[in-house]
C-alpha positions as CSV (number, residue, x, y, z in Angstrom):
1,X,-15.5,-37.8,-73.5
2,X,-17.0,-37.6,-69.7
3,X,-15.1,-36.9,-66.5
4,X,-14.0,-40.9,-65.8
5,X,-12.4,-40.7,-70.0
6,X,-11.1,-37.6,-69.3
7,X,-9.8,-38.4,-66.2
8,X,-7.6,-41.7,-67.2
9,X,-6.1,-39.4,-70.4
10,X,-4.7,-36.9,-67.9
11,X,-3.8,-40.2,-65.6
12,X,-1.9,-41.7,-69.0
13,X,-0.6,-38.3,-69.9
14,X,1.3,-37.8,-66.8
15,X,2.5,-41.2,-66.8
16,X,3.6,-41.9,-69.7
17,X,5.7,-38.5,-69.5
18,X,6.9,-39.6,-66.6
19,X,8.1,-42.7,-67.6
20,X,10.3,-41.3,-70.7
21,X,12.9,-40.3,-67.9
22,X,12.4,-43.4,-65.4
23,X,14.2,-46.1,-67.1
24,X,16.7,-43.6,-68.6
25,X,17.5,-42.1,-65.2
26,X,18.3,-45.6,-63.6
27,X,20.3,-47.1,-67.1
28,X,22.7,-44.0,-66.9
29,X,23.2,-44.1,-63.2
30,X,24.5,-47.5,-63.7
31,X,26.6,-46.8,-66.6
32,X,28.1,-44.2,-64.6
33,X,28.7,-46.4,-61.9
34,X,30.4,-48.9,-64.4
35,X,32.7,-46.4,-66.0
36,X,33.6,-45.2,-62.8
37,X,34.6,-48.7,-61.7
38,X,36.6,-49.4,-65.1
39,X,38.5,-46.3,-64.3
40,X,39.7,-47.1,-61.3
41,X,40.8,-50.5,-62.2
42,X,42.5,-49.6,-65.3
43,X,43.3,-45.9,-64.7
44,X,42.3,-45.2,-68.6
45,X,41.8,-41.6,-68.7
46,X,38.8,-42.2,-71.1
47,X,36.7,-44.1,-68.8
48,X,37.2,-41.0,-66.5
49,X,35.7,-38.4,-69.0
50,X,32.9,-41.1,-69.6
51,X,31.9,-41.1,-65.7
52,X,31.8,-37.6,-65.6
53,X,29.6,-37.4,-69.1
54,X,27.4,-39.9,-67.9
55,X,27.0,-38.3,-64.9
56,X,26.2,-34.7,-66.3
57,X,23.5,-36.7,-68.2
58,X,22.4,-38.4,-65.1
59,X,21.9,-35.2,-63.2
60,X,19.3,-33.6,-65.8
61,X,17.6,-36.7,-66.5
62,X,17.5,-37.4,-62.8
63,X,16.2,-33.4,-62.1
64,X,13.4,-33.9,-64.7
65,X,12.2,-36.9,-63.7
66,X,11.3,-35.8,-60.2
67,X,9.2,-33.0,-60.9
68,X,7.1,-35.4,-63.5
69,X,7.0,-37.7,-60.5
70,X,5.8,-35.4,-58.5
71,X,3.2,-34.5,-60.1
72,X,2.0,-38.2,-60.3
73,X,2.2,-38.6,-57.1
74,X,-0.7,-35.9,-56.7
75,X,-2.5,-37.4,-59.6
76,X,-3.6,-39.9,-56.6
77,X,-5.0,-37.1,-55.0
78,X,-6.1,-34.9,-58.1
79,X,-8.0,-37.4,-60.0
80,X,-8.4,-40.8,-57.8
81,X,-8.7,-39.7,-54.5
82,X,-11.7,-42.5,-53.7
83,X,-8.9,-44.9,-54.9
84,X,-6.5,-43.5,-52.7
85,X,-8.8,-43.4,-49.4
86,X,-10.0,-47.1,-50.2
87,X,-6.4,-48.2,-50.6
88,X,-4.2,-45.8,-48.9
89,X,-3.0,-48.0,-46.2
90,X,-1.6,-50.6,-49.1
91,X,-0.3,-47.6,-50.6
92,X,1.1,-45.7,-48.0
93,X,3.8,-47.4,-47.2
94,X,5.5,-48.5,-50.4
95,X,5.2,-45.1,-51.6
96,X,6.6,-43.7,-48.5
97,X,9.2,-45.9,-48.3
98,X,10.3,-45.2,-52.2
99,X,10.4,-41.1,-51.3
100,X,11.6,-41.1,-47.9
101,X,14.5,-44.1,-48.8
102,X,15.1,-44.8,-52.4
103,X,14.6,-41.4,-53.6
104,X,16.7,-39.4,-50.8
105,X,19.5,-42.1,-50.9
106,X,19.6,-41.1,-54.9
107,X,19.4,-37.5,-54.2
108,X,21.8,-37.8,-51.5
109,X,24.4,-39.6,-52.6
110,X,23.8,-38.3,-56.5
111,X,25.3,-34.8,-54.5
112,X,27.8,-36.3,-52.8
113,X,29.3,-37.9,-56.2
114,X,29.0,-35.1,-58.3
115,X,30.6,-32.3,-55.3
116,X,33.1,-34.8,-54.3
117,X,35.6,-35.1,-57.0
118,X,39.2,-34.6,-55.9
119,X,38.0,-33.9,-52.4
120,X,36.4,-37.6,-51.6
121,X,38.6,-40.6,-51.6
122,X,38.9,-42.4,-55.0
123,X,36.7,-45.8,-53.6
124,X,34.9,-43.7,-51.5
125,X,34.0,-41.5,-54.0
126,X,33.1,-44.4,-56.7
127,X,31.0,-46.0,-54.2
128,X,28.8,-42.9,-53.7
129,X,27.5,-43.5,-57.6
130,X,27.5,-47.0,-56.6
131,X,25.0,-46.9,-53.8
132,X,23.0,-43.9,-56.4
133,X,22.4,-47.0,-58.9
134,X,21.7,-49.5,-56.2
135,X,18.9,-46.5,-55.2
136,X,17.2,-46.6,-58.3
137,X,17.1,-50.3,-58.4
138,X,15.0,-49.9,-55.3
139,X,13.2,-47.1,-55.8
140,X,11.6,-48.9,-59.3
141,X,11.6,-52.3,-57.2
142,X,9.1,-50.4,-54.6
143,X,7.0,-48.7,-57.3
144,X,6.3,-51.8,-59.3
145,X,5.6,-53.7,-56.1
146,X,2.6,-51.3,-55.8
147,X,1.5,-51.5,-59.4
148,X,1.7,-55.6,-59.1
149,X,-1.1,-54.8,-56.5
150,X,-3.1,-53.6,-59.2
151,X,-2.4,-55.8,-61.5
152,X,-2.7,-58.9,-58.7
153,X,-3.7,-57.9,-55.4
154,X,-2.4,-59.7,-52.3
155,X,-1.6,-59.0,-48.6
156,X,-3.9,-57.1,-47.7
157,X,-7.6,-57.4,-45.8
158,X,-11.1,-55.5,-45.9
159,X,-11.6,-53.2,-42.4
160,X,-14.9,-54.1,-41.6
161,X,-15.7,-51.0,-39.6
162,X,-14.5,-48.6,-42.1
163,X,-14.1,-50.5,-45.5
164,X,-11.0,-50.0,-46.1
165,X,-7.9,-52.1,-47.4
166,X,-4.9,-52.5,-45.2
167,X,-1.6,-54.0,-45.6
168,X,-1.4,-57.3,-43.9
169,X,2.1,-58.3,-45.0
170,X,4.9,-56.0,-46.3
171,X,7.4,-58.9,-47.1
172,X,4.1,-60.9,-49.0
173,X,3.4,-57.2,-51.4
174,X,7.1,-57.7,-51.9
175,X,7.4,-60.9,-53.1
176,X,4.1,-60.7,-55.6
177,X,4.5,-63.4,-58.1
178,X,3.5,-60.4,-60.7
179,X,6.6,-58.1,-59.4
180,X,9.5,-61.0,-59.1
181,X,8.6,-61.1,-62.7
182,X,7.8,-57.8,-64.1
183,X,11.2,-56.6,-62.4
184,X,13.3,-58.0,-64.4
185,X,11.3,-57.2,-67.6
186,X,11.2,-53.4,-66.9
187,X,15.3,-53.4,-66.5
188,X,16.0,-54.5,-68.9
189,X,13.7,-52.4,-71.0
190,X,15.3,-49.6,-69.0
191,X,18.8,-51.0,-69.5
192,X,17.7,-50.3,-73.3
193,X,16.3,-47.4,-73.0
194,X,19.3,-45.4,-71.6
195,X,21.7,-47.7,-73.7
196,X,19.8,-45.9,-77.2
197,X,20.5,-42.8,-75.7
198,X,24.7,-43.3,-75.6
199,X,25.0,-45.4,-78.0
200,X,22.8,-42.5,-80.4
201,X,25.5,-39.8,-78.7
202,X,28.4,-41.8,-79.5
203,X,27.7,-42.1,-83.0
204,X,26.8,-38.9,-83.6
205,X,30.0,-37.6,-81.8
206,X,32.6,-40.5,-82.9
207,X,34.6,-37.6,-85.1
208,X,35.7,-36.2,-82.0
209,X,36.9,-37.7,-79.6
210,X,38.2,-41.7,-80.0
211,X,36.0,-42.0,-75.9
212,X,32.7,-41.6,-78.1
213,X,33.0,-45.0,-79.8
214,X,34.0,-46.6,-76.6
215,X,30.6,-45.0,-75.4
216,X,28.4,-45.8,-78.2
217,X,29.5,-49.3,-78.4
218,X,28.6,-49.6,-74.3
219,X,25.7,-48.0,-75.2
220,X,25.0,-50.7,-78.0
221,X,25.9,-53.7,-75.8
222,X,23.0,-52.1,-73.0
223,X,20.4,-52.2,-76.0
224,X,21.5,-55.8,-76.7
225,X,21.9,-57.3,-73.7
226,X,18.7,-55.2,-71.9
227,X,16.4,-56.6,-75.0
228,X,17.5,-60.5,-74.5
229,X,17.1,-59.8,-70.6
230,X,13.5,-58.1,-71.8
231,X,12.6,-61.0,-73.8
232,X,13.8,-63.7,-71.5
233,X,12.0,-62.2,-68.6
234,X,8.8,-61.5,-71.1
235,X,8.1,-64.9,-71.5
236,X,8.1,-65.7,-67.6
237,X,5.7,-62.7,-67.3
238,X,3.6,-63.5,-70.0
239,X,2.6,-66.9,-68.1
240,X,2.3,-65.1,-64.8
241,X,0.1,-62.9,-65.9
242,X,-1.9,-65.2,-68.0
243,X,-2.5,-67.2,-64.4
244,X,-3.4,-63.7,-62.7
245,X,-5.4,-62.0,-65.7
246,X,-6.3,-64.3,-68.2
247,X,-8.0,-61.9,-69.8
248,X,-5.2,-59.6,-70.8
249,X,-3.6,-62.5,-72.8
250,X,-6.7,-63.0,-74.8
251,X,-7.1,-59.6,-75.7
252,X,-3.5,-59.5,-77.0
253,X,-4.3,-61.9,-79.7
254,X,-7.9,-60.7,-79.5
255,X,-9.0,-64.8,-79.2
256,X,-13.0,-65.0,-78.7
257,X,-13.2,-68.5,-78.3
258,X,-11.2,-70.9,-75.8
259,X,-8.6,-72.8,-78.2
260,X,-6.4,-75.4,-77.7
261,X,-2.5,-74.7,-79.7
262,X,-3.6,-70.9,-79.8
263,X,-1.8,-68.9,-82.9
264,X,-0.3,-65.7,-82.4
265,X,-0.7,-63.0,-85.0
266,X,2.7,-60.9,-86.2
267,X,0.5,-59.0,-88.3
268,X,-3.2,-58.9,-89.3
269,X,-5.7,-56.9,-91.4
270,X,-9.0,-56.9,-91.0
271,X,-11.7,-56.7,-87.7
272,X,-10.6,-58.0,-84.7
273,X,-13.7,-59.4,-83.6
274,X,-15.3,-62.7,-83.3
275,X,-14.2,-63.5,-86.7
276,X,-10.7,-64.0,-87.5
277,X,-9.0,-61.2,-89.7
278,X,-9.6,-61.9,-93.1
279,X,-5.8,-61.7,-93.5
280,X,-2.7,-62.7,-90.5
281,X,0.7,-63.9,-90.6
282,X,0.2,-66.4,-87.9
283,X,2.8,-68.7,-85.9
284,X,1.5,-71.8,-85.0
285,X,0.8,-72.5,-81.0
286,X,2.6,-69.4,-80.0
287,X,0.0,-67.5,-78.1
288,X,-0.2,-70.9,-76.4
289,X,3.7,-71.5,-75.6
290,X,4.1,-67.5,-74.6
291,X,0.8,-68.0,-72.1
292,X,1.0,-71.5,-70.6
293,X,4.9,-73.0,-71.6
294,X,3.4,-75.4,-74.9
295,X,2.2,-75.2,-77.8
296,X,-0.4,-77.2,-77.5
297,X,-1.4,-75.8,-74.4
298,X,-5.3,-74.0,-74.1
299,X,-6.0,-70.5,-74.1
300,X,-9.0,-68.9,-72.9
301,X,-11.2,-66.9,-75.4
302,X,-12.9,-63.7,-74.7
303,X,-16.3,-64.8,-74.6
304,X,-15.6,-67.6,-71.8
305,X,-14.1,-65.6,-69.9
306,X,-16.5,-63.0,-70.1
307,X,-19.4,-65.0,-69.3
308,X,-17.4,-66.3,-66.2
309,X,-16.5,-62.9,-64.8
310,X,-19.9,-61.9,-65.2
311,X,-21.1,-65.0,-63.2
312,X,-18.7,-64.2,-60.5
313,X,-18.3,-60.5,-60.4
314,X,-22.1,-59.3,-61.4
315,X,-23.1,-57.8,-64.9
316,X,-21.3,-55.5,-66.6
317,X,-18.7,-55.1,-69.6
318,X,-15.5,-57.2,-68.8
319,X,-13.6,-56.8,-72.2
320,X,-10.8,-54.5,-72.5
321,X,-10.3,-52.5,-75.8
322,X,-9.2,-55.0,-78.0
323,X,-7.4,-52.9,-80.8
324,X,-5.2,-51.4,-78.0
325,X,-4.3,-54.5,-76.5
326,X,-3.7,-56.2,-79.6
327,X,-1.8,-53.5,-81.1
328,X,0.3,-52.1,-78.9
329,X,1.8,-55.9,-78.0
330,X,2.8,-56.1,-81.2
331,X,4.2,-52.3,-81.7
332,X,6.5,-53.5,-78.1
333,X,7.5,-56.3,-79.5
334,X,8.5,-55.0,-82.7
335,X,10.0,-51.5,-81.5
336,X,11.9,-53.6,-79.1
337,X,13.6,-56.3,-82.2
338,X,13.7,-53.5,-84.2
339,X,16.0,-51.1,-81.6
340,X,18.4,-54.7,-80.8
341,X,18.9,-54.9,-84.5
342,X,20.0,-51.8,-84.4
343,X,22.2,-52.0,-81.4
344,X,23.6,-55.2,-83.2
345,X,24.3,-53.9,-86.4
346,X,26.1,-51.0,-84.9
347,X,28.5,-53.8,-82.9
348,X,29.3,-55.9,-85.9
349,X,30.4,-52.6,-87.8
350,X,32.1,-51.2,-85.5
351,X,34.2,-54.4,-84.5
352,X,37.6,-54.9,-85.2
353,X,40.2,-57.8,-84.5
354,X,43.2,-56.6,-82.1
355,X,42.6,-52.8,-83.7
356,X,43.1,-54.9,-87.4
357,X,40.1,-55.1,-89.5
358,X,39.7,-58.5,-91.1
359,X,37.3,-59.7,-94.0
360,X,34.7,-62.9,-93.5
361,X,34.6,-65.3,-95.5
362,X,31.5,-65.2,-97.8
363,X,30.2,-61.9,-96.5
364,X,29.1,-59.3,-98.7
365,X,31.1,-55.8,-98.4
366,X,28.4,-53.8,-96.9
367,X,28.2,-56.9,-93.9
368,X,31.9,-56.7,-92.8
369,X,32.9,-56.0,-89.6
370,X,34.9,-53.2,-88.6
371,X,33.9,-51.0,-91.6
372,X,33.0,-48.4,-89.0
373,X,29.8,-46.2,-88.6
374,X,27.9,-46.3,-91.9
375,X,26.4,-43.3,-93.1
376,X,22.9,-43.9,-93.0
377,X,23.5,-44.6,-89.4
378,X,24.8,-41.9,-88.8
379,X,21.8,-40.0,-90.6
380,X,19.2,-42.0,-88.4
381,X,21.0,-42.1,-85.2
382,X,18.0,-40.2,-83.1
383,X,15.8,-43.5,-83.9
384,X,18.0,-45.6,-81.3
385,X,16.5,-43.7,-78.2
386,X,13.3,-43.2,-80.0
387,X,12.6,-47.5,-80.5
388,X,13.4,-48.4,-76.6
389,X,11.2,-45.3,-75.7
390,X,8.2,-46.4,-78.3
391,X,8.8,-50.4,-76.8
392,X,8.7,-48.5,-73.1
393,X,5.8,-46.6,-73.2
394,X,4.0,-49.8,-75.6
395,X,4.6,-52.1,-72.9
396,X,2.6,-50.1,-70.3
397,X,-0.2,-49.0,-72.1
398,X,-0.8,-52.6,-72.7
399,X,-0.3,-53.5,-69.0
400,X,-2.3,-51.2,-68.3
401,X,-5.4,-51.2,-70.4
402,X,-5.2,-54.6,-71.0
403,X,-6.6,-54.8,-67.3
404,X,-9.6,-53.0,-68.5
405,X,-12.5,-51.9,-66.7
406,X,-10.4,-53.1,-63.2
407,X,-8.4,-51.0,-61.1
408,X,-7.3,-53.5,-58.7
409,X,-7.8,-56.3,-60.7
410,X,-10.9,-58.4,-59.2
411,X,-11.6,-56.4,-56.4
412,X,-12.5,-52.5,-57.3
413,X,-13.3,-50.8,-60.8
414,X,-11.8,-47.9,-62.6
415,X,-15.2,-45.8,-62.2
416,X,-15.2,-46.5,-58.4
417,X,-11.9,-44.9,-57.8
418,X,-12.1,-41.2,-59.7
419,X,-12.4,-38.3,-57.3
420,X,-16.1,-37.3,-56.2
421,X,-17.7,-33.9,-57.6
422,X,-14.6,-33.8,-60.3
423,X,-15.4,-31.7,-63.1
424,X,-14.5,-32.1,-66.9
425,X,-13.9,-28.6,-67.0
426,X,-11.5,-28.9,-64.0
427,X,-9.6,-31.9,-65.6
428,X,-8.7,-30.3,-69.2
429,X,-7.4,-27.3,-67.4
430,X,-5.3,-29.5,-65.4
431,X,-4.5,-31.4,-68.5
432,X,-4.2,-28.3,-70.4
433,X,-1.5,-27.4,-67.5
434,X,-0.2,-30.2,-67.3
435,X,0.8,-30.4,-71.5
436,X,2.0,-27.1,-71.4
437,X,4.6,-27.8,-68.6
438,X,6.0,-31.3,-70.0
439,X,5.9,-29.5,-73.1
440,X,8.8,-26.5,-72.0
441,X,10.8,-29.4,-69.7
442,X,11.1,-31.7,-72.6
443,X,12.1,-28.8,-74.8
444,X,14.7,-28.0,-71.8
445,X,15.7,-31.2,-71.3
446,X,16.5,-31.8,-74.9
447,X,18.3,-28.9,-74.9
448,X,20.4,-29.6,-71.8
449,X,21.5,-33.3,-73.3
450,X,22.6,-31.8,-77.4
451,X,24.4,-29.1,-74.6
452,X,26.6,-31.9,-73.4
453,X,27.0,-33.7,-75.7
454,X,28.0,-31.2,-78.2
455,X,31.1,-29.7,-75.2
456,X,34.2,-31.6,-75.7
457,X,34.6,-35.0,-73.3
458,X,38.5,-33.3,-72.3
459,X,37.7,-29.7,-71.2
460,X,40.5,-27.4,-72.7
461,X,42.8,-26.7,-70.4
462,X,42.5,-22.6,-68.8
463,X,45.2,-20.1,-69.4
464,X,47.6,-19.3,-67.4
465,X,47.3,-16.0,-65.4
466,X,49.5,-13.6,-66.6
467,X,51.5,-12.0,-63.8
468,X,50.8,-8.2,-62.7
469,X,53.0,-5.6,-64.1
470,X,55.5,-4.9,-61.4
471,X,55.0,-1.0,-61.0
472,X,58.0,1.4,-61.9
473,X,59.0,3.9,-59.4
């Protein structure tokens, strides 16, 4: 591997990491924020202990995920610094805003939730993990507006004198067609993300206390609910970006030649190259429907496109690695089914009727609701956070090296934007560093969560102070 190689694996390393905590961080603040609120309108007790669980979670996650962002932030500087001096103006100010605003109103008001029990007023003190939810929403609004410049870049203009991009438009970077539609798509992956996590807890801790089935069953209804938001919102995406980067969409279905009612492949074995795999389980028209809204619409092949961008860009290799593309859509998509079925399954038998189990009609035993947590479940319950987390991290390496060999899509390649006079010997000791770090604060962090979940949601209560023995004189 040479420098540039070397160079985007500590890049993916870091992010990736990074990224396990992300959508989990925002998911829990927002359950939190929802317990808190069912609590104070019902006055449940249980909903209380939930906050304050949700919270403890929220706090580690919350912890970890800033020093992994941290160090991404620097990666800018570490590995990609000609990137950052060519488009450090676009740049600037979205990250700037994101630490200075999103992330200090989180930090902020995540301190002033968790320090002001019982000394805050009850509405005052819910709207603190209000506003910390509302931050996060921001804060990953602000960050994907900047990677929507990458993926389509807009609002901004070439210095002549110095070369450089600047922002010509903060409201236009804001409103990128690619953002307004990869927002919703990466909530609701988040939504599911944190929603594996409870759900996983709850079923592991159901036996005791009655609160965890209340939790795992929120949890459920975030994996559920996040996935049909993911998949809605996928679809919209898909034909965005199939406008923007028609490329990307061909590599996911690795199509060579334009076609007209395009398949798209569940599952195939064999080369993906110009010929088709000599065996696929193909759906008619899909690729077609999921980039251009019919199934009889045309799709762009490889080659085509190839040829076009060399015509208008210069020679050179356009193609992205096909295998990754085309494999890791499919591993997103399926993780993602796979982790709602899940989620589902848990719902239906964990469902009863007024507190009264009841038997449908026609239903095998093993399919009827109410029959509680099966075993197996119970066995496998560390694959819920595992399949949101594999659909997560899928979803971006696709996004991401689907848009192969651009940086900024169109306008600047990855090998124009690593650091000058970097050396590979200075990148796998950084790497090396890097690894070793993640390493003890995921071992920490794992540590931390099987902590809290393991302490009792109802702390005992502490005993009474006996009195002093009145001395005898």
């Amino acid at each position: 591997m040479d420098v540039l190689d070397l160079t985007r694996l500590q890049f993916a390393v870091v992010t990736i990491y990074h990224y396990l905590f992300v959508p989990v961080s925002i998911s829990l603040a927002s359950a939190a924020a929802g317990f808190q609120i069912a609590w104070i309108r019902t006055s449940r007790e249980k909903y209380l202990h939930l906050t304050k669980f949700t919270g403890k979670l929220l706090i580690v996650t919350f912890a970890v995920g800033v020093v992994t962002g941290l160090v991404q932030e620097f990666q800018f500087g570490l590995g990609w610094s000609a990137f950052a001096r060519f488009y450090g103006d676009v740049f600037g100010p979205t990250l700037a805003i994101e630490g200075m605003l999103a992330f200090f109103l989180e930090a902020t008001f995540l301190a002033l939730w968790y320090f002001g029990w019982d000394r805050l007023p009850r509405l005052l003190h819910t709207a603190t993990i209000v506003v910390v939810a509302a931050g996060t929403l921001l804060s990953a609004y602000i960050i994907l507006a900047a990677n929507s410049f990458m993926q389509n870049p807009v609002a901004y203009a070439l210095d002549p004198a110095t070369g450089r991009a600047h922002l010509t438009s903060f409201t236009e970077l804001l409103t990128n067609e690619v953002v307004l539609a990869a927002f919703p798509h990466t909530m609701g992956g988040a939504a599911m993300a944190g929603g594996g996590l409870l759900m996983a807890i709850g079923i592991w801790r159901v036996s005791a206390d009655a609160a965890f089935r209340t939790l795992s069953r929120a949890g459920a209804w975030m994996m559920l609910l996040g996935g049909a938001v993911t998949a809605i919102s996928g679809d919209h995406l898909g034909k965005v970006m199939t406008a923007v980067q028609p490329m990307k969409m061909a590599a996911a279905e690795a199509l060579y030649e334009t076609t007209t009612s395009a398949p798209f492949s569940v599952f195939a074995i064999g080369e993906l190259g110009h010929d088709r795999p000599f065996f696929s389980i193909e759906i008619p028209g899909l690729l077609s429907f999921l980039g251009t809204g019919s199934f009889g619409g045309t799709v762009q092949g490889i080659d085509d496109l190839q040829a076009a961008y060399v015509a208008q860009y210069g020679p050179g290799s356009y193609v992205p690695m096909i295998p990754v593309a085309f494999w890791t859509f499919r591993f997103m998509i399926g993780a993602g089914v796979l982790g709602m079925a899940l989620a589902a399954y848990h719902l239906w038998s964990s469902w009863s009727f007024s507190g009264k189990t009841r038997r449908v009609p026609l239903l095998p035993e093993f399919l009827q609701p109410g029959r509680g947590t099966p075993g197996w479940l119970r066995r496998f319950v560390l694959v819920a956070p595992l399949l949101p987390a594999a659909a997560n991290t899928f979803g971006w390496v696709f996004t991401e090296t689907a848009r192969q060999p651009w940086l900024a899509f169109g306008i600047s390649k990855v090998a124009d934007g690593i650091s000058p006079g970097l050396t590979g010997v200075e990148v796998i000791a950084s790497l090396a560093g890097f690894t070793l770090v993640y390493g003890l604060l995921a071992v920490a962090w794992c540590r931390l969560v099987v902590h809290l979940s393991r302490k009792p949601l109802v702390p005992a209560p502490e005993a009474a102070d006996e009195p002093e023995p009145v001395p005898a004189y």
